[in-house]
C-alpha positions in Angstrom: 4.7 -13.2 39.2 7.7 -10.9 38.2 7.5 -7.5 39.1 9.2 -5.9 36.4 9.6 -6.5 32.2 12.6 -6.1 30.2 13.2 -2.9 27.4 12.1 -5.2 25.2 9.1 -7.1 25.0 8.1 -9.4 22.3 5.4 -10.9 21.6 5.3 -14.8 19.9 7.8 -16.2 17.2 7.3 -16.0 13.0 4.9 -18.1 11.6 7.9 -19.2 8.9 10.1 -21.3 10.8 10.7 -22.1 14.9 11.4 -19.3 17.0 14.4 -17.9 18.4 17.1 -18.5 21.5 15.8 -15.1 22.8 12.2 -15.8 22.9 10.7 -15.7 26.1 7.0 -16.1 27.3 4.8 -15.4 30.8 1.3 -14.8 31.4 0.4 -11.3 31.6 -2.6 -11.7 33.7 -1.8 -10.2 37.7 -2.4 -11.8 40.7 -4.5 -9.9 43.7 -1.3 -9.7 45.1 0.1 -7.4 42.5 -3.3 -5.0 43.0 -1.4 -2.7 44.8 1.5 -2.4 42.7 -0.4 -1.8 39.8 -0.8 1.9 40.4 2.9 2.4 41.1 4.1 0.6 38.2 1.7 1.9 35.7 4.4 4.9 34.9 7.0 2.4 34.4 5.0 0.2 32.1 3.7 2.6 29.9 7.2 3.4 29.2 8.6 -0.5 28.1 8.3 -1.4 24.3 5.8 -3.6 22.8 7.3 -5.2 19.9 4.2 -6.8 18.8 4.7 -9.6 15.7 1.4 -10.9 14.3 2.3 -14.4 13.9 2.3 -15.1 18.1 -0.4 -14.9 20.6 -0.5 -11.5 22.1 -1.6 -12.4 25.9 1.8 -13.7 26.6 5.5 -11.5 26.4 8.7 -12.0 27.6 10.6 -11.9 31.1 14.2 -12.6 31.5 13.4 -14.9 34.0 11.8 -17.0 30.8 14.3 -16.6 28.5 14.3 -20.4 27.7 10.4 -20.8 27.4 9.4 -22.2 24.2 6.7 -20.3 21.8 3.6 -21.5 20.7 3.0 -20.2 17.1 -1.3 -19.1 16.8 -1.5 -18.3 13.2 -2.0 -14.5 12.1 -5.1 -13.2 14.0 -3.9 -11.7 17.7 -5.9 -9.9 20.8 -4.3 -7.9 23.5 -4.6 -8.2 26.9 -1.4 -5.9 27.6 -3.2 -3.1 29.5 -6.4 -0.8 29.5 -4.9 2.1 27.6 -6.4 1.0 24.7 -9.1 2.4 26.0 -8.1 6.2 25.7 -9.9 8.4 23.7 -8.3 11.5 21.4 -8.9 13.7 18.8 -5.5 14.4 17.3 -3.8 12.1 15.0 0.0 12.3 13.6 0.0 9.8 10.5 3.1 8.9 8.3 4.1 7.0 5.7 7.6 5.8 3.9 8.9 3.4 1.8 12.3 3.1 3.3 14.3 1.5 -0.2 15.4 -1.5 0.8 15.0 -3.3 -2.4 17.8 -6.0 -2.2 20.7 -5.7 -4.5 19.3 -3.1 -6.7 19.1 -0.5 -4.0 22.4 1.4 -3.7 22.0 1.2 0.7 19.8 -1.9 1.1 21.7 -2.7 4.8 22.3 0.5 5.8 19.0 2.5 5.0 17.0 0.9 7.7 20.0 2.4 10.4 20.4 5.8 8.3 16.0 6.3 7.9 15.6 5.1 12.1 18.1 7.6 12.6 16.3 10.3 10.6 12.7 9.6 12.3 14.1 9.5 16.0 15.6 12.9 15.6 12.4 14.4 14.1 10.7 12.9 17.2 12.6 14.1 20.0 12.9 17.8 17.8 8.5 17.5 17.8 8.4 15.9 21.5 6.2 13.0 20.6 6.5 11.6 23.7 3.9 14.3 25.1 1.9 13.9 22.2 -1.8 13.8 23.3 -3.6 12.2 20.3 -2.4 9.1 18.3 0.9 8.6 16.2 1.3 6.2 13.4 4.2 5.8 11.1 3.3 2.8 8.4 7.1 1.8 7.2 7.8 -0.3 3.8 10.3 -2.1 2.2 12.1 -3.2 4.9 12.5 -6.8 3.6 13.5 -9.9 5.6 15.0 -12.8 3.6 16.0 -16.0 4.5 19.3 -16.4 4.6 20.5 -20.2 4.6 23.9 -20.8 6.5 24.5 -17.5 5.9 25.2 -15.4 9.5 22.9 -12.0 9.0 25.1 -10.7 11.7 28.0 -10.4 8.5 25.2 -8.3 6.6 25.2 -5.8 9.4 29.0 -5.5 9.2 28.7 -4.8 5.7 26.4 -2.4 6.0 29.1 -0.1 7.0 30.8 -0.4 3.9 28.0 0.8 1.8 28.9 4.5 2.9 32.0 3.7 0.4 31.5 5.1 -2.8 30.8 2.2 -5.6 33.2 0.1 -3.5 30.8 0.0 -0.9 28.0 -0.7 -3.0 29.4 -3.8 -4.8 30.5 -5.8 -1.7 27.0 -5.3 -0.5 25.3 -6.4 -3.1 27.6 -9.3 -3.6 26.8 -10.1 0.0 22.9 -9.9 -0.1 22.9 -11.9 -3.5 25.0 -14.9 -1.6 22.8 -14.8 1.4 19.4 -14.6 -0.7 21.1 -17.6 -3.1 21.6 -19.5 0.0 17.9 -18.9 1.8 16.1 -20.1 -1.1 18.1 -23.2 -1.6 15.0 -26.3 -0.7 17.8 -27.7 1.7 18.1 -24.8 3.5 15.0 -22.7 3.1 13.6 -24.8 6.0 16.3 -23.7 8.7 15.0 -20.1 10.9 17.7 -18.5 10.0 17.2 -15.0 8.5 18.4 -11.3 7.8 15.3 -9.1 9.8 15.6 -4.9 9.9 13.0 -4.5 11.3 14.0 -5.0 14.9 16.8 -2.5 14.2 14.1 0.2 13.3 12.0 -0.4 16.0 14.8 -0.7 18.8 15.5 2.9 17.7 11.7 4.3 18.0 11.5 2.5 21.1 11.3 5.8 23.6 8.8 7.6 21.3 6.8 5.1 19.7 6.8 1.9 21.7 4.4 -0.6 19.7 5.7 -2.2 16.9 3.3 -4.5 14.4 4.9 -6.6 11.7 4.8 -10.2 10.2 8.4 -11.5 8.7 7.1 -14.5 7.8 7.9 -15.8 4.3 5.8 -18.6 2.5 7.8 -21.5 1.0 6.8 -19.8 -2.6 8.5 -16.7 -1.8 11.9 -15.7 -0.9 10.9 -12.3 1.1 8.4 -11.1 3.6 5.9 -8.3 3.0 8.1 -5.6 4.1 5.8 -3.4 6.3 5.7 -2.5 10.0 3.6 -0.2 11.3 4.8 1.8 14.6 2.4 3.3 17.2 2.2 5.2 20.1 -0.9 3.6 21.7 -1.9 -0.3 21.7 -4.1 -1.6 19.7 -6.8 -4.1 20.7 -6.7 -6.3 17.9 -3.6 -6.8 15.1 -2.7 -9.4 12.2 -1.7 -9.0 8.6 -3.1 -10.6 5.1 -1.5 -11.5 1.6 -2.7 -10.5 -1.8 -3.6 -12.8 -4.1 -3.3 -11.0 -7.2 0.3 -10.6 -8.4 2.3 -10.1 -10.9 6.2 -10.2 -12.5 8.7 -9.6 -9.5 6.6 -8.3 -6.9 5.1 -12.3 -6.9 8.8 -13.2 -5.3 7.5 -11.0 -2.3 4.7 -11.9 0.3 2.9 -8.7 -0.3 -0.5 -7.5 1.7 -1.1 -5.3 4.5 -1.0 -5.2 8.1 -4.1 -4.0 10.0 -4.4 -2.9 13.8 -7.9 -2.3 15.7 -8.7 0.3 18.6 -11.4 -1.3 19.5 -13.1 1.5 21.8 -12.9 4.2 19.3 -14.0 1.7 16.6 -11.1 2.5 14.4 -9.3 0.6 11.9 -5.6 1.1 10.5 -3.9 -0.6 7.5 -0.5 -0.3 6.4 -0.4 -1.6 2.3 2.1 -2.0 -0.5 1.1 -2.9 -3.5 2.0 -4.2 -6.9 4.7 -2.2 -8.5 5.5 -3.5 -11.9 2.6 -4.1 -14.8 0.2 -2.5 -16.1 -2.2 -1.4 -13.2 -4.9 -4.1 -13.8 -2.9 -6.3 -10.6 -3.7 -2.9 -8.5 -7.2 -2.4 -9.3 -7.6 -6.4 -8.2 -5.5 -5.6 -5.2 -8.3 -2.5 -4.2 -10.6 -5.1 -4.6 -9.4 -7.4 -2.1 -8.5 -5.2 0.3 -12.1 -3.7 0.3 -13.9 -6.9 0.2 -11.5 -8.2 3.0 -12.9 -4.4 4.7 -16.4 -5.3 4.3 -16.6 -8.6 5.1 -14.5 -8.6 8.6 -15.4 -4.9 9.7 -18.0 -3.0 8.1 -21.1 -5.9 7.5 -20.9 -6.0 10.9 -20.9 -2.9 12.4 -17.3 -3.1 14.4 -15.8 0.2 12.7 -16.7 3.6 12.3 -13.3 5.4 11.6 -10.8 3.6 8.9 -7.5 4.8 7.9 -5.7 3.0 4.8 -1.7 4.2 3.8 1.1 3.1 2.4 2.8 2.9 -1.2 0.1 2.0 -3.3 2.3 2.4 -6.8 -0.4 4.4 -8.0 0.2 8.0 -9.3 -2.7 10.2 -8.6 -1.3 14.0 -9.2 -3.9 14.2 -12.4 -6.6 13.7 -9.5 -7.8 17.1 -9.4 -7.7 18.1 -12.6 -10.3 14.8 -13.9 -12.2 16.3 -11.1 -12.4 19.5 -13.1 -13.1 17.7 -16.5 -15.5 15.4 -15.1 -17.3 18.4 -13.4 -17.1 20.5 -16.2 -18.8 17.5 -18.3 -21.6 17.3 -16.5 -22.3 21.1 -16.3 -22.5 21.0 -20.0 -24.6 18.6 -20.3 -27.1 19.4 -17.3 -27.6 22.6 -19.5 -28.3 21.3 -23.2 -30.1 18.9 -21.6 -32.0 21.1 -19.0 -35.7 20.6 -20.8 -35.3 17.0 -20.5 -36.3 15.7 -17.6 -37.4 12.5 -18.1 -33.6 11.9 -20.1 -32.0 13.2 -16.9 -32.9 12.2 -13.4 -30.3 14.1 -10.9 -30.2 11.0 -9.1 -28.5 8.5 -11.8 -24.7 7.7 -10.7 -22.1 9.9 -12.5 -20.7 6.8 -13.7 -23.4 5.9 -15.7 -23.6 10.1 -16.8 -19.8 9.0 -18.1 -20.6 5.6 -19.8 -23.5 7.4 -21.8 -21.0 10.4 -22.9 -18.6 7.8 -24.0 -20.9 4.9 -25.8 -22.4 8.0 -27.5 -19.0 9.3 -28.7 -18.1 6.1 -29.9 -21.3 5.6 -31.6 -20.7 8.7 -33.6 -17.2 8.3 -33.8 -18.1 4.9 -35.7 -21.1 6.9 -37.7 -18.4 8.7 -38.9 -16.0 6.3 -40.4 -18.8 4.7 -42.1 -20.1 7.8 -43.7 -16.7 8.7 -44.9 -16.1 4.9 -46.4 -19.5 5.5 -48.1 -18.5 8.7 -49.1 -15.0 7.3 -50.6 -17.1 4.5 -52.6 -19.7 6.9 -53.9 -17.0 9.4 -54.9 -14.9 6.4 -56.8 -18.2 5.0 -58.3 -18.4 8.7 -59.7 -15.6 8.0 -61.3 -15.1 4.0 -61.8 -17.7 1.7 -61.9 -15.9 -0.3 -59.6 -13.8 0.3 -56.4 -10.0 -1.1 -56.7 -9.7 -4.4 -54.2 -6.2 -2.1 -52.7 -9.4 0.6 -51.7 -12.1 -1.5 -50.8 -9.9 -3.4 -48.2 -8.7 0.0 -46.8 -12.2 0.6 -46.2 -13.1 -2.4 -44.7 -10.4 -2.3 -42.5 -11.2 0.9 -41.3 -14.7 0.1 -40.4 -13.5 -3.1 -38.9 -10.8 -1.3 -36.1 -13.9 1.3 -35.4 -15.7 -1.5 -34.5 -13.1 -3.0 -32.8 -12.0 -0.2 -30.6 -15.9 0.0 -29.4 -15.5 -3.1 -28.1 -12.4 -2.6 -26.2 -13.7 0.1 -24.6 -16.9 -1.5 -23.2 -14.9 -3.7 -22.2 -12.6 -1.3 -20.2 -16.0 0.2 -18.7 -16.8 -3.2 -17.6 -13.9 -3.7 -15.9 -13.4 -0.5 -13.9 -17.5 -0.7 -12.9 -19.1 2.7 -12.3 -15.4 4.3 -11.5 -16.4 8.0 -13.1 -12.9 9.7 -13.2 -10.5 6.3 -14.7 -11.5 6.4 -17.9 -11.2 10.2 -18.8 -8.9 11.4 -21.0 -6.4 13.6 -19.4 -3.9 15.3 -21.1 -1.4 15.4 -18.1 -1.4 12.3 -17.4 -2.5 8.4 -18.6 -4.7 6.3 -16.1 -5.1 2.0 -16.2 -7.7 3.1 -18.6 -5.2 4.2 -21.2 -3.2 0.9 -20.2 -5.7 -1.1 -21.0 -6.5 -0.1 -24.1 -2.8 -0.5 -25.4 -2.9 -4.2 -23.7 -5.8 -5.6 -25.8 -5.0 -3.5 -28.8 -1.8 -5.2 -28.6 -3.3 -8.6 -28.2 -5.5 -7.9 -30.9 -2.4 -6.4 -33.2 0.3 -9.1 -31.8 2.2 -6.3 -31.1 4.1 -5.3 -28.0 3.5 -1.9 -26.5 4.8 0.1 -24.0 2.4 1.3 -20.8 2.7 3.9 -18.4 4.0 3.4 -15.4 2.1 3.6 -12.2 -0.9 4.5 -14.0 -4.0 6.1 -12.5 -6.4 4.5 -10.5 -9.3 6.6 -8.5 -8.4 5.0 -5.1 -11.0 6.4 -2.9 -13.7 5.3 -5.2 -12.6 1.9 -4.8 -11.7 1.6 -1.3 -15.6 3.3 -0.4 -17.9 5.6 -1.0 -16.8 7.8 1.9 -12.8 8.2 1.6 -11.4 10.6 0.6 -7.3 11.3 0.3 -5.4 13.3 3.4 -1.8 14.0 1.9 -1.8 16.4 -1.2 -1.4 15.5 -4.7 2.4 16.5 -5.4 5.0 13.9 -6.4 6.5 12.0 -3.2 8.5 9.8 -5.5 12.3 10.9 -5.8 13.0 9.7 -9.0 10.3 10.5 -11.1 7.1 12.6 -10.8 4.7 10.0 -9.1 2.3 11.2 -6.8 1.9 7.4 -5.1 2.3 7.1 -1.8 -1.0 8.2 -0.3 -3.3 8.4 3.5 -6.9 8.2 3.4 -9.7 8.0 5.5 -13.6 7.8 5.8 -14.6 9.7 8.5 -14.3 13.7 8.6 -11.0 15.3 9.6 -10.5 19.1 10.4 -7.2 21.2 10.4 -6.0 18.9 8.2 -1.7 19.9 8.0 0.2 18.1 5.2 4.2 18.3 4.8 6.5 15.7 2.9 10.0 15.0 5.1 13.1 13.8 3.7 13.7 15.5 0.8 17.5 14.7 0.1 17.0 13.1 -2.8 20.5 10.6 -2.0 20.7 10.9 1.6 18.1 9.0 2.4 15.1 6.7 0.5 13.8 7.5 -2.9 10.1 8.3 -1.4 9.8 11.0 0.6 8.2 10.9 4.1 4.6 11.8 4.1 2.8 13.7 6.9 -0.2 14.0 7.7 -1.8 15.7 10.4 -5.6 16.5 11.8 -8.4 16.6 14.6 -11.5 14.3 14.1 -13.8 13.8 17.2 
């Protein structure tokens, strides 16, 4: 039994090729002997860094004694058996998210953002003392991509990483760099060899003092060329980690193994999953991605009764800064009609959903929206029969027409109400801003027309509605995207938080990532 562990301690090898030269495995499990070490040690050990990957089995991490001890690869799914501070119980919880920008190629500081961001959060860290922190600290990381990289040495990418602080110079070389690596990875002869460019050990080497568990999974199926991007750091270990892959995808974000990673505290019953999800499209890919997330939620977790507390965050490529103002249309709808329709009880029962109040409102606006063309095409054929016996054929197929995209428009939008389910704030109209309602409508108008059209851009999606009943969003509705006014990086929870404090971090808009670094802290008991 060795009486002391290495700085770094990690756990299993990638489920996308064979494991490393550095990977080294012992049992974790004490002898009686060691009972009365335990104690003294305990200090020490709470101090080494966990650098937990899902793809290996997490009762066994690494000695230097083993350092030529070959890995046995378990599939996804892990437990711990590291030590019984997962058992701690607190009330205060530190929660952060950030996309980092790593995008190969197109970013301008691909290699050099994950060294410039670490860099960033390990100063905030030892500025805030979160090494005395008594509650729980999470920091949910995307876009820091791992690609395979052939014959190509990654160790040549971190060299040129140091060349993209070079103005345009700087940025060409590395670009021409990652594209020859990534060209190499995905060649079939050489996808199969281990070799690849990871950050993500870079970023969590950094953390290491202050946040000393590291989650991630850089594996990378044979039908994509990157991994899912995430890692999720944490201050106290979880019980139970692993990570899953979406199935609905869509344009380039199908080249990356997107999903989320998910860790368990088992004795506080609490659930935390780190997501990114589609980016480009219309939004229908994102509603579909909700949907599996929530089934995935329901099925594992909630049906049987192992969580009571669930956190989800990440870059969820929705923009939901118009939240609060459909909240003020949708409330302001249903005061009107609670009063008109006051007297009529047996119309209005106060305990229908409100997305059936909104499907009512909207199949009777449509009805008399409809009405209404066909009164004014009768009107039009009774005012020319005033005049003409008989209707020109230019007139009469103006008015059929007319009638016939009425109609047709009805019919979209039933089928748009179908699709979102009882979501009540979607399909508002909103004069600030367009949701996946408004997307869908140009999408099968289009089909219907054979005409392109051009949709909105990280359209709105009610999130909480379609993650549960009982979440609700942490971080405030203000844009966290640099480039544009996109309110989509988000934290929410179902269970009740007090003294809720929200700040966004990293707000140079070139120093740094494009996404700002979102805060979010709270009490909950």
């Amino acid at each position: 039994m060795q009486e002391k562990l290495t700085e770094e301690v990690e756990l299993g090898g990638g489920a996308g090729g064979a494991s490393s030269d550095n990977d080294k495995i012992f049992n974790n499990r004490r002898s009686d002997d060691d009972d009365k070490e335990e104690e003294e040690s305990k200090d020490e050990l709470n101090r080494h860094h966990y650098h937990i990957d899902v793809n290996r089995p997490q009762d066994e991490i690494v000695t230097v004694e083993d350092e030529l001890s070959p890995v046995e690869e378990l599939g996804h799914n892990s437990r711990a058996n590291l030590h019984d501070e997962s058992a701690d119980t607190w009330t205060k919880y530190k929660l952060m998210t950030w996309n980092l920008w790593c995008i190969p190629v197109s970013s301008p500081r691909t290699l050099s953002n994950p060294d410039r961001c670490s860099s960033y959060l390990r100063d905030l860290a030892e500025k805030q003392q979160w090494q005395n922190y008594d509650g729980l600290i999470v920091v949910a990381l995307q876009e820091l991509w791992c690609w395979k990289t052939g014959i190509f040495p990654p160790f040549l990418l971190r060299i040129i990483a140091l060349f993209e602080y070079i103005p345009y110079i700087g940025r060409f070389f590395s670009a021409l760099f990652q594209l020859i690596s990534i060209l190499l990875g995905v060649l079939p002869i050489l996808k199969c060899l281990p070799i690849q460019y990871d950050p993500k050990s870079r970023f969590i080497h950094k953390m290491r003092n202050f946040l000393p568990y590291a989650i991630k999974d850089s594996s990378i199926p044979i039908s994509v060329f990157m991994d899912n991007g995430l890692c999720t750091l944490t201050n106290k270990p979880p019980t139970e980690w692993g990570c899953q892959s979406y199935e609905s995808t869509a344009c380039d974000d199908s080249l990356a193994n997107k999903g989320w990673l998910w860790c368990f505290y088992e004795a506080q019953k609490l659930l935390i999953i780190n997501t990114h999800m589609q980016a480009a499209g219309a939004g229908h890919e994102r509603l579909l991605q909700l949907r599996e997330l929530k089934s995935w939620l329901y099925k594992k977790w909630e049906s049987k009764g192992l969580v009571n507390k669930c956190i989800v965050l990440g870059d969820f490529n929705v923009d939901m800064e118009s939240h609060p103002e459909r909240v003020r249309i949708f409330t302001e709808t249903q005061s009107k009609k609670m009063l008109i329709n006051a007297g009529n009880e047996h119309e209005h029962n106060p305990n229908l959903q409100l997305a059936d109040k909104v499907h009512e409102d909207k199949d009777e606006e449509e009805e008399d929206d409809l009405g209404d063309a066909k009164e004014a095409v009768n009107d039009v054929v009774i005012s020319m029969d005033e005049h003409d016996d008989k209707p020109s054929k230019k007139e009469d197929a103006m008015s059929k027409s007319l009638v016939n995209e009425m109609e047709m428009a009805h019919k979209i939008d039933a089928d748009i109400y179908d699709e979102l389910g009882d979501d009540p704030l979607t399909p508002l109209p909103c004069s600030t801003k367009e949701s996946l309602a408004d997307n869908l409508r140009k999408l099968k108008m289009a089909r219907q027309g054979g005409k392109k059209t051009k949709f909105t851009k990280k359209a709105y999606i009610n999130i909480p509605h379609h993650l549960g009943p009982t979440f609700h969003k942490l971080n405030r509705y203000e844009p966290t995207f640099k480039r544009a006014e996109y309110n989509i990086d988000h934290i929410f929870a179902n269970f009740k938080c007090e003294q809720v404090k929200n700040s966004l971090l990293a707000l140079g808009r070139y120093k740094l990532s494009d996404h700002r670094l979102v805060v979010s802290e709270f009490s909950a008991t």
